[in-house]
TIFI-921159 format. One record per atom (N, C-alpha, C, CB): residue in one letter; x negated, y, z negated. Coordinates in pm, whole numbers, plus 50000, padded with zeros to 5 digits. Atoms other than C-alpha are relative to their C-alpha. Glycine has a CB too. Example, Ala and Ser with C-alpha at 12.3 -4.5 7.8 and 13.67 -1.06 7.14 Angstrom:
# residues 2
A499114988150000A487704955049220A499105012050000A500995000349875S500824988150006S486334989449286S500775010949927S499595004650142
# end
This chain:
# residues 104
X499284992949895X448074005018930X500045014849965X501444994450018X499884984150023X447534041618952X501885006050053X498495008550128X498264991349966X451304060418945X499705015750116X500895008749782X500014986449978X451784091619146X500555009749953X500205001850083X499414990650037X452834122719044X501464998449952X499845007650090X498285000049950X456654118119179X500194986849859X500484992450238X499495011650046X456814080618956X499865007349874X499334985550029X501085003850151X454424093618662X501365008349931X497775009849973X498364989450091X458154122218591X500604995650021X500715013750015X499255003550037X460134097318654X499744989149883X500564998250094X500335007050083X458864074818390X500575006949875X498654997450009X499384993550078X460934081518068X498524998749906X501594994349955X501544996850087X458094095517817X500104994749855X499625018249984X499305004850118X459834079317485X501074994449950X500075005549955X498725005350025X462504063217322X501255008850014X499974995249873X498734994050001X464524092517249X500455005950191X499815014549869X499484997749875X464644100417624X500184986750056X499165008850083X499585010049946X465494066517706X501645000849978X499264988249945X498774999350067X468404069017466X501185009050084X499685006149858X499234990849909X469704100217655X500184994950133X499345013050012X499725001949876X469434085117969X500954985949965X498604999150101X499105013250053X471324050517848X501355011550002X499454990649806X498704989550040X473974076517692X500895006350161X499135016849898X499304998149865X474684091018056X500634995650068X499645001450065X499195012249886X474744062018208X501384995149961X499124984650011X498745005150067X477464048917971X501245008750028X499804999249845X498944986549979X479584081217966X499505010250096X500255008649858X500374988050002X478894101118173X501125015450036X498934997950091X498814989350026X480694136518182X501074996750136X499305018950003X499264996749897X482324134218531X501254985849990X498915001650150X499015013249992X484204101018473X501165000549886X499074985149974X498555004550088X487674089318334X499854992049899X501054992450075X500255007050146X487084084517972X500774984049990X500775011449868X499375011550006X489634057318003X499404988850099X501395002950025X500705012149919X487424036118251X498525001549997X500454999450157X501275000649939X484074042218153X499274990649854X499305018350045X500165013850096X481794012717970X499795005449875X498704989350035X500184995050171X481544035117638X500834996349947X499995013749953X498645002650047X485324031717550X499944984450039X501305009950077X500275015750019X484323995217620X498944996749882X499394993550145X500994998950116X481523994317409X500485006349847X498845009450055X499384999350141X483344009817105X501204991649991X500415014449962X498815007550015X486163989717181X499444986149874X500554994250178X499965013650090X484323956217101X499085000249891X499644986950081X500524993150109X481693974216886X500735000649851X499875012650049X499005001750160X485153973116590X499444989249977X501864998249990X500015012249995X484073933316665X498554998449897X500034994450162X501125007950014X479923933916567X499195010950084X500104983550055X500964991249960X476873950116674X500004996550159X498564998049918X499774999649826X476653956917072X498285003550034X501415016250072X501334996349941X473423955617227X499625000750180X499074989249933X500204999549902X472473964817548X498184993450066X500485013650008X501044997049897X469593946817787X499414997650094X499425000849981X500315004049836X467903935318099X499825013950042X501364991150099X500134993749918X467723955218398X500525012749978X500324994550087X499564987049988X469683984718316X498605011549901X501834999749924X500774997350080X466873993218035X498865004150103X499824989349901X501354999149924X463653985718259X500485011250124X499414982550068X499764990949894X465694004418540X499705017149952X501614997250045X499994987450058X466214036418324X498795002049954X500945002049903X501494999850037X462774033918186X499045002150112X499614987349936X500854996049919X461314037718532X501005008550098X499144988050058X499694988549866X463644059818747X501355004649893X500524991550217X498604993150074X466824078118667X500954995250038X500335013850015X499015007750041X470064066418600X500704998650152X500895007049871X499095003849892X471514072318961X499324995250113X500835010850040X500235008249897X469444049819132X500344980549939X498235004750049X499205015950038X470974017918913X501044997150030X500254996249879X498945002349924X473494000119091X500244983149982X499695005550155X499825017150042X473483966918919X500994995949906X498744993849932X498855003850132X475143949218602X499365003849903X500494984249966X500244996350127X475083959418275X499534985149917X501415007949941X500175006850076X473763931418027X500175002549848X499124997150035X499794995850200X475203933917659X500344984449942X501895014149945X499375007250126X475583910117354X500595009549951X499144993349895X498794995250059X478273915617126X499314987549843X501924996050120X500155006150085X477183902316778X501384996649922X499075005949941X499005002050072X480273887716645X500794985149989X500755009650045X499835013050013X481933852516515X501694999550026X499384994449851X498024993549990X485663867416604X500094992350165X500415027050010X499805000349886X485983848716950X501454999550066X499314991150028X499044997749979X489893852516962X499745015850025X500854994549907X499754987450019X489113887216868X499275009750130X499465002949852X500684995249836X486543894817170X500924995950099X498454992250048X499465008849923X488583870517384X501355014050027X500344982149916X498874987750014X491783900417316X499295010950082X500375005949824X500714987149968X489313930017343X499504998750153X498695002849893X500984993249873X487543922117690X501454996550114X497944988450048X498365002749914X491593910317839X500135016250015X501694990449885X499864986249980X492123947717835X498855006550146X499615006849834X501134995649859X489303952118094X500004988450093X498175002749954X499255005949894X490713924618315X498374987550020X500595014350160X501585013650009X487233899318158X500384992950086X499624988549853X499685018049945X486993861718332X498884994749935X499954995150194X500525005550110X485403841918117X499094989750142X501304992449859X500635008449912X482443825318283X499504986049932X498865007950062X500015012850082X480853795318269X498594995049969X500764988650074X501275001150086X477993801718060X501245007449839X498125013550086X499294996350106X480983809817812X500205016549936X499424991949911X499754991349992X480433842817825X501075008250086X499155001250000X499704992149939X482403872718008X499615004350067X500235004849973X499914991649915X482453890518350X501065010150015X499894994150086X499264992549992X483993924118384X499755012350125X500065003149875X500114992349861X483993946818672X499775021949954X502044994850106
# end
């Protein structure tokens, strides 16, 4: 598939510009530190390593961050499930039923 021009600059050119664009998306400057998924992400981050991926990745990897309008996909590496179970109650979780969390 030949790209055009317009796709071939939005295509992120490397990791470290992926990174920056992830970073935005998470925080970005204009939002209420207190509601945005970073201060979630360090929250349960005290818990275990946090990984982000799916769609938000492949999205940012081919266009820029404000045309994603989906869900976030993260693991949470950690054997604390009281201790996640606490941490994602603060963001108003529901525990689904693949045993994981939904959060809004």
């Amino acid at each position: 598939m030949q790209l055009t021009k317009q796709q071939d600059n939005d295509i992120v050119p490397h990791f470290g510009a992926l990174k920056r664009r992830v970073d935005r998306f998470i925080a970005p400057a204009a939002l209420n530190k207190e509601h945005s998924a970073k201060m979630f992400f360090d929250d349960v981050g005290e818990l275990g390593e946090v990984a982000i991926f799916g769609g938000l990745l492949r999205d940012l990897c081919l266009e820029t961050n404000r045309t994603f309008y989906s869900d976030i996909d993260v693991v949470i590496e950690t054997d604390d499930e009281r201790g996640l179970a606490s941490k994602v109650a603060k963001f108003d979780a529901m525990k689904n039923s693949f045993g994981g969390y939904r959060l809004q």
